[in-house]
C-alpha positions in Angstrom: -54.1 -96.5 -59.5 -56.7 -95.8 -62.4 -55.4 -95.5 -65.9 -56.5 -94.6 -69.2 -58.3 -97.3 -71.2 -59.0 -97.5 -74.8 -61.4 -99.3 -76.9 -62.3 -100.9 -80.3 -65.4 -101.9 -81.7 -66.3 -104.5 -84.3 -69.4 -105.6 -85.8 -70.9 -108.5 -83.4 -72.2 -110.4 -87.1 -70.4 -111.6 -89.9 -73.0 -111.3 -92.1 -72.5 -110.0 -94.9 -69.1 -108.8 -94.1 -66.9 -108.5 -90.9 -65.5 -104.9 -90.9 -62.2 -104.1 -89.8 -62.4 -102.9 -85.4 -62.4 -99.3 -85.2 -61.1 -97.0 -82.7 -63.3 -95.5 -80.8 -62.2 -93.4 -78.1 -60.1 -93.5 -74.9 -61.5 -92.9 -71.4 -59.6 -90.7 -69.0 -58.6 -92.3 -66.0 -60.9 -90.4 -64.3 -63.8 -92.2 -66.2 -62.5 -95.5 -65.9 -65.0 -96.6 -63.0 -66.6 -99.9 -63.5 -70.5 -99.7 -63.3 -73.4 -102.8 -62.9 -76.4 -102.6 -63.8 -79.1 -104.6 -61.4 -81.7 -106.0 -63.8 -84.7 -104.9 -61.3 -88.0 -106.5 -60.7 -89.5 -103.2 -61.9 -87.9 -103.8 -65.9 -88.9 -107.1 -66.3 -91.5 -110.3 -64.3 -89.0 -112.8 -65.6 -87.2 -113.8 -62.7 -84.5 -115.3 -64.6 -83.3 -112.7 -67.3 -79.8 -112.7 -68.5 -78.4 -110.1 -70.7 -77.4 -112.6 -73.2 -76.8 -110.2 -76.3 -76.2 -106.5 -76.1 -76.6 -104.1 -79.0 -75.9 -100.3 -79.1 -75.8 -97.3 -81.4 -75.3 -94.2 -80.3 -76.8 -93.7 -76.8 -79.4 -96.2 -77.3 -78.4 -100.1 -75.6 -80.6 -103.0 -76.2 -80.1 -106.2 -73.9 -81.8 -109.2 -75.3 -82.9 -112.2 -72.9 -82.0 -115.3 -72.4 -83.7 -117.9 -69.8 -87.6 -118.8 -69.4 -88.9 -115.8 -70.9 -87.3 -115.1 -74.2 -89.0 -112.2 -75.7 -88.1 -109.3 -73.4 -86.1 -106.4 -74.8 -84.5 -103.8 -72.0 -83.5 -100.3 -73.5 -80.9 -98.0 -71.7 -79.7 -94.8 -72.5 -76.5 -93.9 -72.5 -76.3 -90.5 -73.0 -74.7 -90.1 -68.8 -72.0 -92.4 -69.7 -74.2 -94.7 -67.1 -76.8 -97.2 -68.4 -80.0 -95.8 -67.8 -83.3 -98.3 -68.2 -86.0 -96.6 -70.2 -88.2 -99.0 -71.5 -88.9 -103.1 -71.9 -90.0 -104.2 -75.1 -92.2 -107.7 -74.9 -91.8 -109.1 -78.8 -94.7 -111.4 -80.0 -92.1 -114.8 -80.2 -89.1 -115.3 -78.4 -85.8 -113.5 -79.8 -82.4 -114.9 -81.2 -80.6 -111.9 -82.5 -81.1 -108.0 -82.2 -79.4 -105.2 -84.1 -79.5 -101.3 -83.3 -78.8 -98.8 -86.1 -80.3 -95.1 -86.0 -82.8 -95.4 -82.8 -83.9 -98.4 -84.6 -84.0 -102.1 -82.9 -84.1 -104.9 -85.4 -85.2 -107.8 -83.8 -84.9 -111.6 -85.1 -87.2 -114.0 -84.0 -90.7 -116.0 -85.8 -90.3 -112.6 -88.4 -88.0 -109.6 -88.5 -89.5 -106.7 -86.1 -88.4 -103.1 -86.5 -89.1 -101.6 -82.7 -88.9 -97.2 -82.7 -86.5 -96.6 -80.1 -86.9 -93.1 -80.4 -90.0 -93.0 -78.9 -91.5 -94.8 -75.8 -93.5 -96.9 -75.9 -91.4 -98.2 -78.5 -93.9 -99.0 -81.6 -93.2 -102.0 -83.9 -93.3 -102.8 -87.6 -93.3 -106.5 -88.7 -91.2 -107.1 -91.7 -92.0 -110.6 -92.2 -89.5 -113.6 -93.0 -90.9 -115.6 -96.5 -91.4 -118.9 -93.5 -91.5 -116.7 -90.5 -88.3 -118.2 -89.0 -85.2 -116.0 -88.6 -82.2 -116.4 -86.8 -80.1 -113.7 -86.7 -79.8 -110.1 -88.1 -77.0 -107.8 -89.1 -77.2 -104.0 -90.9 -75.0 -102.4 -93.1 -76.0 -99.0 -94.9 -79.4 -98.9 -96.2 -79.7 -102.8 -96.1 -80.7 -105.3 -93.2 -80.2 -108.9 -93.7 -82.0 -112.0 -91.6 -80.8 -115.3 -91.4 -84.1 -117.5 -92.7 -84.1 -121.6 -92.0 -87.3 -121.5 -94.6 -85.5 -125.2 -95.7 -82.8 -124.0 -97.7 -81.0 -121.2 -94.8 -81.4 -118.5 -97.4 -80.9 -114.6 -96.3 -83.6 -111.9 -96.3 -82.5 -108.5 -97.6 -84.4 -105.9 -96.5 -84.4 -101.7 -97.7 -83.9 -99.7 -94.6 -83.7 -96.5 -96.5 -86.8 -95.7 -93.7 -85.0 -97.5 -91.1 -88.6 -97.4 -89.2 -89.5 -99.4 -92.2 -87.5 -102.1 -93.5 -89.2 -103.3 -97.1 -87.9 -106.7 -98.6 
């Protein structure tokens, strides 16, 4: 028999602070059915994509790649309570970290990318890193931070007051 089931979120990065999990919302049973999602020849060449981090926001999912090909973005909509692929995004350098906040992906790789998921083509807005080499990316308010290794592992803080346009 189906039953109900429940969930809690939680901030995937601990930088600069973990928030408490918060509730929400509980599926009826008659929601509760499990759905895959092929990655398909027709959203990306690379033969060998896995979804290894996902980020979402509102109906907007970003799956970011892991394998031979490294700087491939999918985008789903979730707005049918099915994933629904809408666009791929090919970054200029291969990604380690993505982050979606306000139909806004922010994307970690050689620099810190904004990508517009609001629109498609999604269009892209370098933020720059001080040594173009960032690691990982979290958001919290009006602020996004990126891990740098620039020599010293010091953190970016960038003003997403525009969220299309992070300033540091």
């Amino acid at each position: 028999p189906r039953r109900a089931m429940s969930a809690s979120a939680k901030a995937g990065n601990v930088l600069p602070r973990q928030p408490q999990p918060r509730f929400v919302g509980t599926l009826p049973a008659t929601n509760s059915i499990p759905v895959a999602v092929p990655i398909t020849s027709t959203m990306t060449t690379d033969g060998n994509f896995h979804a290894r981090r996902l980020a979402f926001d509102g109906n907007k999912l970003v799956a970011q790649t892991a394998g031979s090909d490294d700087n491939k973005l999918l985008v789903f909509d979730l707005s049918t309570g099915s994933p629904v692929w809408t666009q791929t995004i090919t970054v200029p350098v291969n990604t380690r970290d993505v982050v979606v906040r306000n139909d806004v992906a922010y994307v970690a790789g050689g620099n810190l990318y904004a990508y517009d998921l609001s629109v498609n083509p999604a269009t892209q807005v370098l933020a720059g890193v001080s040594c173009s080499d960032s690691y990982s990316v979290a958001v919290d308010g009006v602020y996004a931070y990126a891990s740098s290794a620039c020599g010293d592992g010091h953190i970016e803080i960038y003003d997403i007051t525009n969220p299309k346009v992070p300033v540091r």
